[in-house]
mmCIF file of the C-alpha atoms, coordinates in Angstrom:
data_MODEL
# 
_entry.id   MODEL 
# 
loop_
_atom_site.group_PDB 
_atom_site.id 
_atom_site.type_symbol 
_atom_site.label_atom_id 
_atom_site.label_alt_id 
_atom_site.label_comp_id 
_atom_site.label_asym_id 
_atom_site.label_entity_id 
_atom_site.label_seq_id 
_atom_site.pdbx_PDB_ins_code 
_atom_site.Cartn_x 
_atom_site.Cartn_y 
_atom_site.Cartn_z 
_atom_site.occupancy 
_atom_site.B_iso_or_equiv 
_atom_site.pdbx_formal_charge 
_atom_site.auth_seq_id 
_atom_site.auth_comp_id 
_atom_site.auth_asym_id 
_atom_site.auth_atom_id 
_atom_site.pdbx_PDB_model_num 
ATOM 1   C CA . UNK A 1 1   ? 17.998  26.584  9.718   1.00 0.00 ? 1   UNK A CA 1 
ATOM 2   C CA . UNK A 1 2   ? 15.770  23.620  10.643  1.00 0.00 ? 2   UNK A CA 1 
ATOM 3   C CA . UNK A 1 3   ? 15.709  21.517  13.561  1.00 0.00 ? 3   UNK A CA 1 
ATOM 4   C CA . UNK A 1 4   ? 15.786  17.764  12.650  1.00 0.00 ? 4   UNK A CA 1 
ATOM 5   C CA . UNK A 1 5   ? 13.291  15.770  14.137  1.00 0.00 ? 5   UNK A CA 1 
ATOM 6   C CA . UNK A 1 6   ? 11.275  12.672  13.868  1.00 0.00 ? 6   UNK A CA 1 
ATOM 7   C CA . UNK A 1 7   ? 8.198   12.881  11.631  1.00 0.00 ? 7   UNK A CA 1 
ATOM 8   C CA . UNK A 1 8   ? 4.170   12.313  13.087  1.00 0.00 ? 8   UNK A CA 1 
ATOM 9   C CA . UNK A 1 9   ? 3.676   8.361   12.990  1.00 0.00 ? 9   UNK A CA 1 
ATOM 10  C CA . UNK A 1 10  ? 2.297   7.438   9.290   1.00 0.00 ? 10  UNK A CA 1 
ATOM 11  C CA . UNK A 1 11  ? -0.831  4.976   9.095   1.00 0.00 ? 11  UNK A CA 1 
ATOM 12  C CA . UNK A 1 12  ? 0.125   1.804   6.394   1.00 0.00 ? 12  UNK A CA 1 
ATOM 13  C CA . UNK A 1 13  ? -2.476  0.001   4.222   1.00 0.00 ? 13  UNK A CA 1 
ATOM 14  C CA . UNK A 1 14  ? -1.336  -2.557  1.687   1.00 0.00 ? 14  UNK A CA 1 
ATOM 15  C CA . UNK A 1 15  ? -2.864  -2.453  -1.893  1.00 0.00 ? 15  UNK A CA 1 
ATOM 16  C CA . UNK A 1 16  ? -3.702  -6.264  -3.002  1.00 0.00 ? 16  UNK A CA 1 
ATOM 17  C CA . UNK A 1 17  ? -3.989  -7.839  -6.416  1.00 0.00 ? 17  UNK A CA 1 
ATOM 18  C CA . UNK A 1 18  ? -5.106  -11.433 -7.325  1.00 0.00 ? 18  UNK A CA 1 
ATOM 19  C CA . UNK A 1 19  ? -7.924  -13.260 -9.009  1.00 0.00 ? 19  UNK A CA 1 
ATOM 20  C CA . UNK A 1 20  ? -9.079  -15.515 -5.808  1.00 0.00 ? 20  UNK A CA 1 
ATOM 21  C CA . UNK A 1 21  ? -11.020 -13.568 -4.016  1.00 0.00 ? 21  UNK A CA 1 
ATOM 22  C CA . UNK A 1 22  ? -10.874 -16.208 -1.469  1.00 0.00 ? 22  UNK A CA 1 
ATOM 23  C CA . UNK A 1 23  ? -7.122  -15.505 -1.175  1.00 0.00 ? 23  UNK A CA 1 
ATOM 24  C CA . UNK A 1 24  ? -7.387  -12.190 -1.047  1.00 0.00 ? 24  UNK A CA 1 
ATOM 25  C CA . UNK A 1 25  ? -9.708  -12.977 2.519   1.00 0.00 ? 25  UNK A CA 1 
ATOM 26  C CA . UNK A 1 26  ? -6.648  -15.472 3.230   1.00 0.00 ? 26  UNK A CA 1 
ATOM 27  C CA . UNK A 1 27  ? -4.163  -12.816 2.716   1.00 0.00 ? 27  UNK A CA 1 
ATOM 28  C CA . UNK A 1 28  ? -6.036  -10.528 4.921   1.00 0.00 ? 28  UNK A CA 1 
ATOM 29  C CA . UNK A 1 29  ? -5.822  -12.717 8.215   1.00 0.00 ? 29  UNK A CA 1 
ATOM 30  C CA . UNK A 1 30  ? -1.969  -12.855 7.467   1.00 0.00 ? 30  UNK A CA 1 
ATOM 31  C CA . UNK A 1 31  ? -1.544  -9.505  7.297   1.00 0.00 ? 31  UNK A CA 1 
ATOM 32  C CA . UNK A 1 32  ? -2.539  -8.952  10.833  1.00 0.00 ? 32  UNK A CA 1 
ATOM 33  C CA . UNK A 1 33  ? -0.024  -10.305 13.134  1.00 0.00 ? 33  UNK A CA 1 
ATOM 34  C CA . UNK A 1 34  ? 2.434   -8.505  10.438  1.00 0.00 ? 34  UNK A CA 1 
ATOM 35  C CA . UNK A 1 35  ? 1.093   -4.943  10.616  1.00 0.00 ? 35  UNK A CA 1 
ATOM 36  C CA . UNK A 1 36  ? -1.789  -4.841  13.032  1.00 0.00 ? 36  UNK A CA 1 
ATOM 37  C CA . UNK A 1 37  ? -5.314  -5.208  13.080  1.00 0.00 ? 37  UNK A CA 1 
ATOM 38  C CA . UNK A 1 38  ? -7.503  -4.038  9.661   1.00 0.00 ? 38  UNK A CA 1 
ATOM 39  C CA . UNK A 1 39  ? -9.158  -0.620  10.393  1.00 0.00 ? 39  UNK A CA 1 
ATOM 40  C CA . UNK A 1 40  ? -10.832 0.310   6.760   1.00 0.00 ? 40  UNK A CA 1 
ATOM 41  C CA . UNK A 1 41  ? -11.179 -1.707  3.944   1.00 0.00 ? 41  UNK A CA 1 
ATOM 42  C CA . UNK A 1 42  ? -11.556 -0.357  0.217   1.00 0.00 ? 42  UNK A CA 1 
ATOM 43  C CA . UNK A 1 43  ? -14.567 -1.833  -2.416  1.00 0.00 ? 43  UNK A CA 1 
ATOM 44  C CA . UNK A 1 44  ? -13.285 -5.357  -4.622  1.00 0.00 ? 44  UNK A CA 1 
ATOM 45  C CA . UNK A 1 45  ? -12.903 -3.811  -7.479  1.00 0.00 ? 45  UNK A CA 1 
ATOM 46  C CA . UNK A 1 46  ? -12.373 -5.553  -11.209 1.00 0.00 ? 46  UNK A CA 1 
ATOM 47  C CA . UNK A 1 47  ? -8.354  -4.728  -12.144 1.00 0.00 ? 47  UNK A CA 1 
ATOM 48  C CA . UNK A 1 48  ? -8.433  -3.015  -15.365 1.00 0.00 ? 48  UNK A CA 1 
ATOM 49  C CA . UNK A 1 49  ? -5.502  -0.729  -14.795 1.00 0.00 ? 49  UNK A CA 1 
ATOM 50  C CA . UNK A 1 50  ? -3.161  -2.730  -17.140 1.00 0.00 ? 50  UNK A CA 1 
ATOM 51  C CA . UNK A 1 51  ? -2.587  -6.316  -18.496 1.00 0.00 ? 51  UNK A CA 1 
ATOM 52  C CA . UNK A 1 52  ? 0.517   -6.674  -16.835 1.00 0.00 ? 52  UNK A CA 1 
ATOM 53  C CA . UNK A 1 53  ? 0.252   -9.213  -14.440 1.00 0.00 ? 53  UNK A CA 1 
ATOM 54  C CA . UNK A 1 54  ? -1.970  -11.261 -16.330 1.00 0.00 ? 54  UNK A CA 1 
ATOM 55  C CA . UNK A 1 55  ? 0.939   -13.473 -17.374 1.00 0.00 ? 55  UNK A CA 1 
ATOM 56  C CA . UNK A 1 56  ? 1.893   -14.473 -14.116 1.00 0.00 ? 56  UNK A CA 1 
ATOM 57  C CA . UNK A 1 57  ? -0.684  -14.286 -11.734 1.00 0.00 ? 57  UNK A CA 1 
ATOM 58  C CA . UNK A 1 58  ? -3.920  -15.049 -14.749 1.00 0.00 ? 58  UNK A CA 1 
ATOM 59  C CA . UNK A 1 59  ? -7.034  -12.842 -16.049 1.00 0.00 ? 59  UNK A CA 1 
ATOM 60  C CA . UNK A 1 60  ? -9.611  -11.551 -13.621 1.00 0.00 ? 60  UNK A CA 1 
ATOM 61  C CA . UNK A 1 61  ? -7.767  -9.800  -11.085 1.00 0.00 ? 61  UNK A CA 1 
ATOM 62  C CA . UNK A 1 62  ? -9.004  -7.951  -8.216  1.00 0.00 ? 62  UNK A CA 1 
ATOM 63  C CA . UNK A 1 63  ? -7.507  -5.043  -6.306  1.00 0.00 ? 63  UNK A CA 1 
ATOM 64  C CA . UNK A 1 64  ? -8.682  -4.339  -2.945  1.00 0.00 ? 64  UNK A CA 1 
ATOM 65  C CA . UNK A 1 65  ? -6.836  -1.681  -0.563  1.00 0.00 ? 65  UNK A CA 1 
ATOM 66  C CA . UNK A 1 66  ? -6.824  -2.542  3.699   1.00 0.00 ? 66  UNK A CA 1 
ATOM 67  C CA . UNK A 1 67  ? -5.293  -0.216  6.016   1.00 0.00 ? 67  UNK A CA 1 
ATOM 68  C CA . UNK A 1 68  ? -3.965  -1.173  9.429   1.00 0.00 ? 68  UNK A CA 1 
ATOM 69  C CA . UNK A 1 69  ? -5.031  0.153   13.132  1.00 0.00 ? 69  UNK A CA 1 
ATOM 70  C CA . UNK A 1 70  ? -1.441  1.146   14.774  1.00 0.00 ? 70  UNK A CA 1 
ATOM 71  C CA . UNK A 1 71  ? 0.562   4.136   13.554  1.00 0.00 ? 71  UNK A CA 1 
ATOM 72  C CA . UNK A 1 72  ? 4.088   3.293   12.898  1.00 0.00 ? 72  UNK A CA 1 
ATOM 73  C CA . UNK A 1 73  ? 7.003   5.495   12.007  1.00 0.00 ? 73  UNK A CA 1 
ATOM 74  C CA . UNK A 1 74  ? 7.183   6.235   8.558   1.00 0.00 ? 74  UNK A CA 1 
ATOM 75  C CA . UNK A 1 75  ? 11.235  4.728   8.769   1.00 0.00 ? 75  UNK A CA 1 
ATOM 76  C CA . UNK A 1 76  ? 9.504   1.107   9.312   1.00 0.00 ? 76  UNK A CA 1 
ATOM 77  C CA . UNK A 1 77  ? 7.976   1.074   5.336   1.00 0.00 ? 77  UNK A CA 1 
ATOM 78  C CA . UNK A 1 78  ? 10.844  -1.220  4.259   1.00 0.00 ? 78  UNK A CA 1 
ATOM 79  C CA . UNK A 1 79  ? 10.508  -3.699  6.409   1.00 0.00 ? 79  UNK A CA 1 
ATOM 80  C CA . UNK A 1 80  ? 6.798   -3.601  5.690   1.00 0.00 ? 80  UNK A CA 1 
ATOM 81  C CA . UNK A 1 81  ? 7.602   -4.065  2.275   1.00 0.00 ? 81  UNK A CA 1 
ATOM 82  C CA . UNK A 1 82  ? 9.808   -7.149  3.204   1.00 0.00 ? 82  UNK A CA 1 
ATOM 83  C CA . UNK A 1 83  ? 6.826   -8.653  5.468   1.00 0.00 ? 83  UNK A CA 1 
ATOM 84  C CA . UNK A 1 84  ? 4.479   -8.558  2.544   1.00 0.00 ? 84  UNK A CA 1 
ATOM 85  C CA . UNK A 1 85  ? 7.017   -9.931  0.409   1.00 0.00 ? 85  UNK A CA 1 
ATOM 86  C CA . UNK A 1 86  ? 7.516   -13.092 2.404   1.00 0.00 ? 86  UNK A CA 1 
ATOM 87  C CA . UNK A 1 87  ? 3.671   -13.342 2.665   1.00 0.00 ? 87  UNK A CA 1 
ATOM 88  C CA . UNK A 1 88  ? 3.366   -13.766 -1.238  1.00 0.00 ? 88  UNK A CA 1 
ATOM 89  C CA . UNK A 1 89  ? 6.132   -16.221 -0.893  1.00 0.00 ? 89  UNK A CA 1 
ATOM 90  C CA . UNK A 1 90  ? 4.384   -18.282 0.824   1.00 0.00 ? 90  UNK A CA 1 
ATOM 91  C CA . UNK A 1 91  ? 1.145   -18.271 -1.646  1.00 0.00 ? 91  UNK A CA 1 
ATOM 92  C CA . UNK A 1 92  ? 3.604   -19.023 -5.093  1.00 0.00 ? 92  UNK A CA 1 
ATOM 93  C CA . UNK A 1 93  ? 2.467   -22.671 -6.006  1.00 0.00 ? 93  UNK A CA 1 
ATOM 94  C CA . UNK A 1 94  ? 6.302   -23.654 -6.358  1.00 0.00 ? 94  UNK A CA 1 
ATOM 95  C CA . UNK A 1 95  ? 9.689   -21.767 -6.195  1.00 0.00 ? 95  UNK A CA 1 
ATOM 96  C CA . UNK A 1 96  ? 10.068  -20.643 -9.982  1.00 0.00 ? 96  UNK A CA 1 
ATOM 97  C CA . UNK A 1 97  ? 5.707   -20.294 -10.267 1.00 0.00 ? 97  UNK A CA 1 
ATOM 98  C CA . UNK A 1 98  ? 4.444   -17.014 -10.459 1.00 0.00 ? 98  UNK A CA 1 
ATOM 99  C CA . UNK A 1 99  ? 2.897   -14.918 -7.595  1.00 0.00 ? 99  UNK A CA 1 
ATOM 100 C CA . UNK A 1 100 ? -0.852  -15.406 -6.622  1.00 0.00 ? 100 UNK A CA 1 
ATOM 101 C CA . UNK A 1 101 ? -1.105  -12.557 -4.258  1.00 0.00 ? 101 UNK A CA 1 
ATOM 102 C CA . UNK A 1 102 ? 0.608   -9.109  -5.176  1.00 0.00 ? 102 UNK A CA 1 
ATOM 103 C CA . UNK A 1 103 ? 0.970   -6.879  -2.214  1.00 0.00 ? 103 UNK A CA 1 
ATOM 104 C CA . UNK A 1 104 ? 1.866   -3.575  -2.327  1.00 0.00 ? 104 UNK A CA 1 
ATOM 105 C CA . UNK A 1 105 ? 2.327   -1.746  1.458   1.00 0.00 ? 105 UNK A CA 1 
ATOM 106 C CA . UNK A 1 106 ? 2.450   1.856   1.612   1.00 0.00 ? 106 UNK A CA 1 
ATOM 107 C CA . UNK A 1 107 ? 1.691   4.541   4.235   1.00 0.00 ? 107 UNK A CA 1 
ATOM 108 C CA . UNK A 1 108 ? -0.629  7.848   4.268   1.00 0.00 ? 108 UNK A CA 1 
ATOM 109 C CA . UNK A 1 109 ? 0.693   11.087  6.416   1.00 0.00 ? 109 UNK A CA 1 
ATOM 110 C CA . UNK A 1 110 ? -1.397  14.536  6.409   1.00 0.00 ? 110 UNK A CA 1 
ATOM 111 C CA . UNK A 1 111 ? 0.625   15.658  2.606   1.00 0.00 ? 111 UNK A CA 1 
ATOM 112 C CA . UNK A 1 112 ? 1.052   12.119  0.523   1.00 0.00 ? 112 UNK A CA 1 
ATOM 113 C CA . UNK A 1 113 ? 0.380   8.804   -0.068  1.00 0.00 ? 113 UNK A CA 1 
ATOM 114 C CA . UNK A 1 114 ? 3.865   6.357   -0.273  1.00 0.00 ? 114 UNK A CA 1 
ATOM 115 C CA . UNK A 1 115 ? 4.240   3.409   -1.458  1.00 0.00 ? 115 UNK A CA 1 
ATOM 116 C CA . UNK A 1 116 ? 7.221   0.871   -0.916  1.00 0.00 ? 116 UNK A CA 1 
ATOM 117 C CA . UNK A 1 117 ? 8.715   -1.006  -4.278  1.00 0.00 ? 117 UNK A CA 1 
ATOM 118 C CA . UNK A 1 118 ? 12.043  -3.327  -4.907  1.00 0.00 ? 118 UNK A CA 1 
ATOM 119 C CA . UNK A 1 119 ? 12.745  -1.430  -7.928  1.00 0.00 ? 119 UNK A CA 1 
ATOM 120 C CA . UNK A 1 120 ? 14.407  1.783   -8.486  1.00 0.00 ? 120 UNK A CA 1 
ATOM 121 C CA . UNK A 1 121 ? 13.413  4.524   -10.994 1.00 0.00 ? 121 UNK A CA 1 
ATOM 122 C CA . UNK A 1 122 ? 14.183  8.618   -11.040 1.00 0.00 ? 122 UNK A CA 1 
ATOM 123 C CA . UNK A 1 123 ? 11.538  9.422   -8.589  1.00 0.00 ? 123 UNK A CA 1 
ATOM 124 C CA . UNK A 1 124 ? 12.120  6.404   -6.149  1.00 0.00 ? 124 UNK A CA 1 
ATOM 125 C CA . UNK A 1 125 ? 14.568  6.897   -2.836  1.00 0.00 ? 125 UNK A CA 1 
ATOM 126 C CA . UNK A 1 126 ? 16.113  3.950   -1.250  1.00 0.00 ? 126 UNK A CA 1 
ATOM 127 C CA . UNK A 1 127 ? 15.279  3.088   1.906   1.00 0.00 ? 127 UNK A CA 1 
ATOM 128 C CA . UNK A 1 128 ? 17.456  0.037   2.919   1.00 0.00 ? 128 UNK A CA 1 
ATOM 129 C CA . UNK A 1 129 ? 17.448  -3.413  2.585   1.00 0.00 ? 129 UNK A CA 1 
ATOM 130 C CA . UNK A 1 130 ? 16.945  -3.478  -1.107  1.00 0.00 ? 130 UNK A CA 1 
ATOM 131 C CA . UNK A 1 131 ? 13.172  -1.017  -0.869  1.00 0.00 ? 131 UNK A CA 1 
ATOM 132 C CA . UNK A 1 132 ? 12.577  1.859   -2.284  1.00 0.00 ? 132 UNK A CA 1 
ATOM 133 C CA . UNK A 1 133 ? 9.747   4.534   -1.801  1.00 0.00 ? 133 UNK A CA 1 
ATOM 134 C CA . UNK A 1 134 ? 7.966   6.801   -3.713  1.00 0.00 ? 134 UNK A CA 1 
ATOM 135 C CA . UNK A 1 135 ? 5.341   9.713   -3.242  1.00 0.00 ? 135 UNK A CA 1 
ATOM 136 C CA . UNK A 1 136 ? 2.929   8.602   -5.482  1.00 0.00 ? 136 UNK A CA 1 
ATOM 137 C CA . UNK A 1 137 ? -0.352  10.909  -4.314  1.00 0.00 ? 137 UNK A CA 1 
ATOM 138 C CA . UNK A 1 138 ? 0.258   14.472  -2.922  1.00 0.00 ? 138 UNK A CA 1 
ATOM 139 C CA . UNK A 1 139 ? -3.045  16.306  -0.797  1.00 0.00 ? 139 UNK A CA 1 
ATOM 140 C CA . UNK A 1 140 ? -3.912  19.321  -1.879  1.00 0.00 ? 140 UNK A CA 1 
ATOM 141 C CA . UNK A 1 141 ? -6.964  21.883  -1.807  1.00 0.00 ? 141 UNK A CA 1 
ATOM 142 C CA . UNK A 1 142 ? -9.063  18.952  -0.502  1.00 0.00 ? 142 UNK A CA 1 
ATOM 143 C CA . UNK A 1 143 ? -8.316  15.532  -2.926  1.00 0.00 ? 143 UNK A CA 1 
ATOM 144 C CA . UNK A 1 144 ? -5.359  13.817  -3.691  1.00 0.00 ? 144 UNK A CA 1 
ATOM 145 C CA . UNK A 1 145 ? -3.671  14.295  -7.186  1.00 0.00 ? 145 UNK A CA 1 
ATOM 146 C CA . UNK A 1 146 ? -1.921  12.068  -8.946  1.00 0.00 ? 146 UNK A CA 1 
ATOM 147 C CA . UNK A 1 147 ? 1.778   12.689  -10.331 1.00 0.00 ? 147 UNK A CA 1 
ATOM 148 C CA . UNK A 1 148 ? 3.184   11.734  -14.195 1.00 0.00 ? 148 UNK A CA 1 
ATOM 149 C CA . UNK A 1 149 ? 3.973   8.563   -12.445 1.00 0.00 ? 149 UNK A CA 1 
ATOM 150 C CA . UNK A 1 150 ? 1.367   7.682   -10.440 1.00 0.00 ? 150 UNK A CA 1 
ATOM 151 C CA . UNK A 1 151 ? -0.136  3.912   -11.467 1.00 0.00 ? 151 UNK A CA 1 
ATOM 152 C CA . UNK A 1 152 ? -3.422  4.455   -12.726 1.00 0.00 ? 152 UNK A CA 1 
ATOM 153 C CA . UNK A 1 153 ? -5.359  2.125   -10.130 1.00 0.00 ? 153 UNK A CA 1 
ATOM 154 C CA . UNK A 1 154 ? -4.117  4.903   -7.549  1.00 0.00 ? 154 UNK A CA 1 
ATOM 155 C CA . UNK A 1 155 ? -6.033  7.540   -9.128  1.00 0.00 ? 155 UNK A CA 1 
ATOM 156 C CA . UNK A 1 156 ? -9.672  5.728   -9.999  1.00 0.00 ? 156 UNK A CA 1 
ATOM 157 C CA . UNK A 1 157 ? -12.183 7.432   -8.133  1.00 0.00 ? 157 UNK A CA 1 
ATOM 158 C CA . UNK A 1 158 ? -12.528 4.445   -5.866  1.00 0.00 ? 158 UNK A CA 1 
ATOM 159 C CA . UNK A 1 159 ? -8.951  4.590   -4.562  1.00 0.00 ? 159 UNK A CA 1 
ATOM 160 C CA . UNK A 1 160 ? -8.698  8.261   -4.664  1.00 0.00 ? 160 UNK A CA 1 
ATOM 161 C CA . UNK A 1 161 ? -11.988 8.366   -2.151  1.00 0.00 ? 161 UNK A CA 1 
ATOM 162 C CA . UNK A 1 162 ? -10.307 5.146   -0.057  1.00 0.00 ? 162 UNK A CA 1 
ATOM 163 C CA . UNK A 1 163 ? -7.327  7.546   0.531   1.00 0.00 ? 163 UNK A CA 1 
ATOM 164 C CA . UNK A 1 164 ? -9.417  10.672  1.460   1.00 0.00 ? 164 UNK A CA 1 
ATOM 165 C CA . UNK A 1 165 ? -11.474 8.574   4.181   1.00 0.00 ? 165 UNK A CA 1 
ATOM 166 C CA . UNK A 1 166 ? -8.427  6.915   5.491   1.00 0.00 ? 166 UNK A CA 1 
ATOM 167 C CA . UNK A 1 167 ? -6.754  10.375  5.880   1.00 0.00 ? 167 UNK A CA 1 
ATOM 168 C CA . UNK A 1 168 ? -9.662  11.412  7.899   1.00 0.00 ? 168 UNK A CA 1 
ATOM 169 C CA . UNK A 1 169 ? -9.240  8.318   10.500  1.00 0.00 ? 169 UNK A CA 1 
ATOM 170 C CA . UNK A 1 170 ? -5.925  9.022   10.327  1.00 0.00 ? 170 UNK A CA 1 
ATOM 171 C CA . UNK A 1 171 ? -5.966  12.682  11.403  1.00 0.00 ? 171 UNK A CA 1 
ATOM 172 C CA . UNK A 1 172 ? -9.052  12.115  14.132  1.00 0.00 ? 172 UNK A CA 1 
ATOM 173 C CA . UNK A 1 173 ? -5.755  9.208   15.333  1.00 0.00 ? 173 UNK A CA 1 
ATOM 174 C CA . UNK A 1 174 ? -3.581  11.837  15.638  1.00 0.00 ? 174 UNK A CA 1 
ATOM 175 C CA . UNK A 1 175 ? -5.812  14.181  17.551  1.00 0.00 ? 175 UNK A CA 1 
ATOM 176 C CA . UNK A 1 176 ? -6.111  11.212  19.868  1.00 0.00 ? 176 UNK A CA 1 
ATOM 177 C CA . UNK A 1 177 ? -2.604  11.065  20.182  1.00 0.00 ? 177 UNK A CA 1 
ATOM 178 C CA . UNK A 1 178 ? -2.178  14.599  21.614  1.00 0.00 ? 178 UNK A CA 1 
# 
């Protein structure tokens, strides 16, 4: 029988998706007093995963992944998710107008990759407050692997390398920690 315990502090990043790149530096500086200062920052890269956001946020999209200094408890992804959520709010031209910023927070431990959603499917748990999270990248012999669910932006060789060099810093952070 296990003992239950508290898990090793996770280290968050936030995926971002818009076609100002401009914004996306705007975003950036917001971000900070809401998860902590930026510590690694992925390549701009053009968003050719899928054409759906193209009707509401327009062609041209870029995806850039940031991760954040401070370790946090894994339990705290919700209310990540609910930070960046009011953060996009705040970019919408009007009420009913589409998003101009899509954020997407998630968190890296030593075995997955996690990201935070408002919508439920089979392989999604809730978490509270309306967020749910999913393992969407597992580590094994060396790389992360994708899973039949995994969006396809997570597994381009530019995202999959982000992920193994911010699982590095985040193992040399907790060596530091003791």
């Amino acid at each position: 029988m296990g003992t239950p315990r508290e898990p090793q502090p996770a280290k968050y990043f936030v995926a971002l998706l818009s076609a100002d790149v401009d914004l996306l530096a705007e975003v950036e500086r917001e971000l900070v007093p809401a998860l902590s200062d930026i510590d690694g920052c992925s390549e701009t890269a053009p968003w050719t995963a899928s054409r759906f956001y193209e009707k509401e946020m327009g062609s041209g999209l870029l995806r850039r992944f940031l991760s954040f200094s401070k370790l946090a408890s894994p339990k705290e992804l919700a209310a990540a998710k609910l930070k960046t959520q009011a953060i996009e709010a705040r970019y919408r031209v009007s009420a009913s107008a589409g998003r101009r910023v899509n954020l997407d927070p998630g968190y890296i431990d030593i075995h997955k990759v996690v990201l935070a959603s408002t919508k439920n499917a089979g392989q999604r748990l809730y978490l509270g407050s309306g967020i749910y999270g999913e393992a969407t990248l597992l580590y094994s012999d060396g790389d992360f692997h994708g899973l039949p669910y995994t969006y396809p932006d997570y597994l381009w060789p530019e995202a999959r390398k982000f992920f193994t060099n911010l699982r590095a810093v985040y193992l040399n952070q907790l060596r530091r920690l003791g």
